[in-house]
N, C-alpha and C positions, 0 to 999 in steps of 0.2 A: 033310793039313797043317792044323792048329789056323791059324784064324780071327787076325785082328789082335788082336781085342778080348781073346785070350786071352794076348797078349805079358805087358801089363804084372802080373799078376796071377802067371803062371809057373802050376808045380805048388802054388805055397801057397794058403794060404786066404786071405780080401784079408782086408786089417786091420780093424780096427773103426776107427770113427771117435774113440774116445779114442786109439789106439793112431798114428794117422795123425797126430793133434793132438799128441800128445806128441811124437815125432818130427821135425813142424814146428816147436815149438817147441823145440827144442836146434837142429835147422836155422839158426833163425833168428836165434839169438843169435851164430852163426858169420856171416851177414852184415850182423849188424848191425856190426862191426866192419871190414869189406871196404871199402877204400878205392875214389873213383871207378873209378880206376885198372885195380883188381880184378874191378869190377862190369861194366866196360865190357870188359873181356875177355873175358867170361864171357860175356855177350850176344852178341859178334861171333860164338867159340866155338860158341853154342848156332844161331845163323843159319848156318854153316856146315856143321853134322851137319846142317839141315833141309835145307838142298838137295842133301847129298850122299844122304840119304833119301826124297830127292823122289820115286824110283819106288814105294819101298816104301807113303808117303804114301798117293797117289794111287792104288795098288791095294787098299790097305783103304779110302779112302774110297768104291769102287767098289762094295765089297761093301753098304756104309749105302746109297750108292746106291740098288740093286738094290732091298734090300728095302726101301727106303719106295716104289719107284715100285710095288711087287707089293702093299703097304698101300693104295694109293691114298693117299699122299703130293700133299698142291698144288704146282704147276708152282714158284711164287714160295717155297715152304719148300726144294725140292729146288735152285733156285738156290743159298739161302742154305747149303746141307750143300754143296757141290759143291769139290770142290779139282782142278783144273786143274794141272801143272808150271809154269806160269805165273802163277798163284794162293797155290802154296808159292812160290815164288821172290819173290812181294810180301808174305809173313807172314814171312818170313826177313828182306827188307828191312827190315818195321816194326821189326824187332829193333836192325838197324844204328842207323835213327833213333833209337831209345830210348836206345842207347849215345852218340851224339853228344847227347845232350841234357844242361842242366846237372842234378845230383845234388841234391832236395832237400834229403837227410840232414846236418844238419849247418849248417843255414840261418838264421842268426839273425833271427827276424823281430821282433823289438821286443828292446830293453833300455837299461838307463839305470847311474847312479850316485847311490846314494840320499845325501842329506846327512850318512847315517850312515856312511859312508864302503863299503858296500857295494853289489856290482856285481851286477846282475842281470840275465838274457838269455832271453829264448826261446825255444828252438830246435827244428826238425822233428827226429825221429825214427820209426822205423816204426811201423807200429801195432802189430808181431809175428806173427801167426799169422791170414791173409785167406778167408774161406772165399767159394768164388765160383758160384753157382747160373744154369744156364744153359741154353739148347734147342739147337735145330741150326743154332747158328754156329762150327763148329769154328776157323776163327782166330780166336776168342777164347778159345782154350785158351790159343793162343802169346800173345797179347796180354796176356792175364791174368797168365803165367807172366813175362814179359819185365817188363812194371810193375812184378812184385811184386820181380823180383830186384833192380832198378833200385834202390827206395825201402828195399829192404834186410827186405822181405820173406817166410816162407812161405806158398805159398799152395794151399789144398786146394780141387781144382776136382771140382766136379759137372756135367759135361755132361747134353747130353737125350739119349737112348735111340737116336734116330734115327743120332745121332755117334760111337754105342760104340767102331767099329772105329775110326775116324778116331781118334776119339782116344787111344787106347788108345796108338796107334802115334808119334803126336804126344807123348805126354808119355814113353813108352820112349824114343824118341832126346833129347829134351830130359835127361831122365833120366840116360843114360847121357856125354853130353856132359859134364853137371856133374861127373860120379863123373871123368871122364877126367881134367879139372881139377885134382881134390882137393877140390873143392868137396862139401858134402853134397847126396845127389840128391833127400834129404826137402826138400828149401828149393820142390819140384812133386808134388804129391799128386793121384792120382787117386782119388775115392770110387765105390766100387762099390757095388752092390746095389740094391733097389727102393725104396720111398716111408721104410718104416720108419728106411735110414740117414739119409735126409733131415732124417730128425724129430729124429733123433739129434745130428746136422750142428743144427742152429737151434736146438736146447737147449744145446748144448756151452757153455755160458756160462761165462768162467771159463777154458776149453781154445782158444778158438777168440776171437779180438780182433772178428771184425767180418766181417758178411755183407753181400758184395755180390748180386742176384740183376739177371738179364739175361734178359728174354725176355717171355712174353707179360701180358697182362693176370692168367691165372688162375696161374700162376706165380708173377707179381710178389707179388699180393694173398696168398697164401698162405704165401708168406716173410714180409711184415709183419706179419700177425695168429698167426702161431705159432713166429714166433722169439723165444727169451729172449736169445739173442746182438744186441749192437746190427747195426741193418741199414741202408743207405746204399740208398732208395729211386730205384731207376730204372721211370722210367715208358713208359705206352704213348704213340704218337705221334698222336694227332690232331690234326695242322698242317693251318690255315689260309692260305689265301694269300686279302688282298682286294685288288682293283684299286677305284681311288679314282676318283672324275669326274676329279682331277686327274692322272693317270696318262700316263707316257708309254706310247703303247699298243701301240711295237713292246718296251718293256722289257717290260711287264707279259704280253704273249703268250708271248715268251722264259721268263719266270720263272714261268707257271704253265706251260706244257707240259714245261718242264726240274723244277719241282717232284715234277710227278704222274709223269714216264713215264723218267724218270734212270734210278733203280733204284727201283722200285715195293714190292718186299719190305723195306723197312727204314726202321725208323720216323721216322728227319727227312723222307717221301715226303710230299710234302701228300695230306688226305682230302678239302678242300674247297675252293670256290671259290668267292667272293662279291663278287659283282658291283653296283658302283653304277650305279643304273637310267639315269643320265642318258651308261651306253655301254649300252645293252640294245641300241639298235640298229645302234651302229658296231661296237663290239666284241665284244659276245657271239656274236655267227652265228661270228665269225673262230674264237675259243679255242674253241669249241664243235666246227667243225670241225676244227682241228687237234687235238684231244684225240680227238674221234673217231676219225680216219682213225687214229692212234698204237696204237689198240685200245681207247680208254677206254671202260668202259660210263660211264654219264652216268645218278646220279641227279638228277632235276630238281624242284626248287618247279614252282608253279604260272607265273610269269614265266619262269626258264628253259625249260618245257617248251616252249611255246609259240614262244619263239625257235626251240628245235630244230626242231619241229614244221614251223615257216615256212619252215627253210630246209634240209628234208627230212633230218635227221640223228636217227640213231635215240637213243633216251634213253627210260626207265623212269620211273615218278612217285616221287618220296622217300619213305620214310616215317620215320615219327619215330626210329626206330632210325638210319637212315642218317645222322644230324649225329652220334651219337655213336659212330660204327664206324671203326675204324680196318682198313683193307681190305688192306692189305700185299699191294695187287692191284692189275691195271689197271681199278680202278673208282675212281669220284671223284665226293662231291654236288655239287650246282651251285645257288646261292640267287642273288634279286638281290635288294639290299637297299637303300631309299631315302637313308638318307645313312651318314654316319660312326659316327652315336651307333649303328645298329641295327646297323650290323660292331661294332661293339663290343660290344652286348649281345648277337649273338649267337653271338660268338669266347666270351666271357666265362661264358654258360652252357655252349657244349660242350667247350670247351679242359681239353687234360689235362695242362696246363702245361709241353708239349715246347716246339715251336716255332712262332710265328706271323711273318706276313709282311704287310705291307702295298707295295704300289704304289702310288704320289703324286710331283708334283713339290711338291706344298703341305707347306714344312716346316712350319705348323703343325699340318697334319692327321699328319705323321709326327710329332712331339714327343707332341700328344692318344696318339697308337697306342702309342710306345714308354714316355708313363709310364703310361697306366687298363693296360694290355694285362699280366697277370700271368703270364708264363712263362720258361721257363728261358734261352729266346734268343727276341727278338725282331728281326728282321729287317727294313729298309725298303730298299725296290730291289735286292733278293736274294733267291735262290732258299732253301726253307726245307732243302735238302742240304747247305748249307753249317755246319747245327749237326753237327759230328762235330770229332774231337780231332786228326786229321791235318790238318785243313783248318785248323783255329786254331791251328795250328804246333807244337801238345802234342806229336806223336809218336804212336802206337796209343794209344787210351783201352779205359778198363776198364768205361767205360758212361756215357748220358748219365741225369745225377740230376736229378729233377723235383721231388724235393724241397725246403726252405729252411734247412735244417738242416746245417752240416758244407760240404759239396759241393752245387752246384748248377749245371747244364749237362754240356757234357764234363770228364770224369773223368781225370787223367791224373797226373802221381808227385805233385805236391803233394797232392790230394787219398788220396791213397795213408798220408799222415803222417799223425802226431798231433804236439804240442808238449809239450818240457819246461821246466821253470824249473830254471836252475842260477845258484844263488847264491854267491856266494864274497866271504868276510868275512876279518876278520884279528882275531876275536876278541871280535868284538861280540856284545852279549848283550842282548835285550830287558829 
């Protein structure tokens, strides 16, 4: 019995990536005309075939499984590939929300009446044709696919290797859901083959409106330095959490052990912990122990070590790498830092503009953090898992952008547009 990964492809040859673009692109002039109405059918639709496909699902993610755990795949990558019947039944869900969400297409965001008697408007409309680069988090095939129909959308995805079967399987019933519709099934594109379609994919300028990439550092970096298609930079997460002298210290215990040990694999996790000296003794032994017993390894400065040390909790010494590693692990550094200004210079130097957190009841020290503090979400008396596109009521996002440009934070159908001007005259003539 041929493999999942061998569904969507069939006996044919897989297309080329001008062949998949072009195809998307007549897709997508078919929804760009699809009313809410339409789209939001088509969503409920497409979450429907996924849970009636749930077995199918979860036996080809079984097979990805397998062979990353016989790769020596990490514990926290194979979380993030994993689908559970309970896990498609919550990527099916994201679908429903997306559908109950309002439609940006069609949104006037600024216009006026100019003295010359002509009316001018701005409005979202899609980008057209979304290319989507990506590792082993296969519900963000469905996420991807669900946005892109939303905003009126197609969108040509490239999973990582690790998700072949899963996905394979995921975009065939998506696939065939639409075609049941009447809808075109090019409006979800899956790219096949090795590095060179890739190249292919990021050069398509012209074919393809816009690349998003999702995933790790070497990933990301590689889409921005060799794509001619414009790209919507998503970053890695090196979150900060610091607790302030002013801190209340059963929040600030709550909000770094829920930062680091939530879910560890995914980048709003905090990587660090930074502590003002003037709790070194009340509170550091605490979070130190509770991070530890959780499983955390504990890299330590010189001041945290010593805490550990006192109060027999085991901990490793930092090194200079460890402030800028993002660990998608149960590991997490640990600094103490003498007041505000040095959490700030030292968020400032390692920050990779995801999301940073401060603890304080001193709203002047939280106003200082939230304007010097440069990043995508900054945080005061909350956990830094709270930057994601479900939690800030978006619905599934397509990625959080680190960027300044366009999109910035979680990603979700607004950021999916572009804007037009339609002007409408009765004749007037410069």
């Amino acid at each position: 019995m041929p493999s999942a990964a061998a569904t969507y492809a069939g006996a044919m040859p897989a297309p080329t990536v001008a062949e998949l673009a072009a195809r998307a692109r007549i897709a997508s002039r078919t929804l760009a005309l699809l009313s809410r109405a339409d789209k939001d059918a088509a969503l409920r639709a497409l979450a429907d075939a996924l849970d009636a496909a749930s077995e199918r699902i979860v036996a080809a993610n079984a097979e990805d499984i397998e062979r990353g755990r016989e790769g020596g795949m990490a514990d926290g990558l194979v979380d993030r590939l994993t689908l559970t019947p309970e896990r498609v039944g919550a990527v099916a869900a994201a679908l429903r929300d997306i559908a109950a969400l309002p439609d940006p297409v069609g949104e006037v965001v600024r216009g006026s009446t100019l003295a010359n008697g002509l009316q001018i408007r701005q409005v979202r409309v899609p980008m057209g044709v979304i290319g989507m680069i990506y590792e082993a988090r296969p519900n963000v095939t469905v996420d991807a696919a669900g946005l892109g129909l939303k905003s009126g959308n197609a969108v040509i995805l490239r999973g990582g290797s690790a998700a072949e079967c899963t996905n394979s399987a995921l975009v065939d019933v998506m696939r065939a859901a639409l075609d049941a519709q009447g809808l075109p099934a090019d409006a979800i594109a899956l790219l096949e083959g090795g590095r060179e379609v890739v190249r292919e994919l990021l050069t398509a300028r012209g074919q393809v409106d816009l690349i998003i990439p999702r995933g790790g550092a070497g990933l990301i970096q590689t889409v921005v330095t060799e794509s001619t298609v414009p790209v919507i930079e998503t970053g890695v997460g090196n979150c900060h959490v610091y607790v302030d002298a002013a801190a209340d210290l059963d929040k600030a215990l709550a909000i770094a052990v829920n930062a680091k040990t939530h879910r560890p694999s995914v980048c709003n996790a905090a990587e660090s912990l930074l502590v003002h000296e003037a709790l070194r003794e009340e509170f550091l032994p605490k979070v130190l122990a509770e991070l530890s017993g959780a499983g955390v390894v504990l890299h330590t400065d010189p001041a945290a070590g010593s805490a550990a040390e006192a109060a027999g909790i085991p901990h490793v010494p930092a090194t200079d790498e460890d402030w800028d590693t993002e660990y998608l692990a149960l590991e997490m550094a640990v600094a103490v830092v003498p007041d505000l200004d040095a959490a700030l210079a030292h968020i400032q130097r390692h920050t990779s503009g995801h999301t940073e957190a401060i603890v304080t009841e001193d709203r002047a020290a939280a106003r200082r953090f939230t304007t010097e503090i440069d990043a995508a979400a900054v945080m005061v008396n909350a956990s830094t898992r709270f930057t994601d596109g479900g939690e800030f009521g978006f619905g599934a996002e397509i990625g959080i952008s680190t960027q300044k440009l366009h999109a910035r934070g979680p990603m979700a159908l607004p950021e999916l547009t572009t804007t037009k001007w339609i002007v409408e005259g009765d004749g007037q003539i410069r």
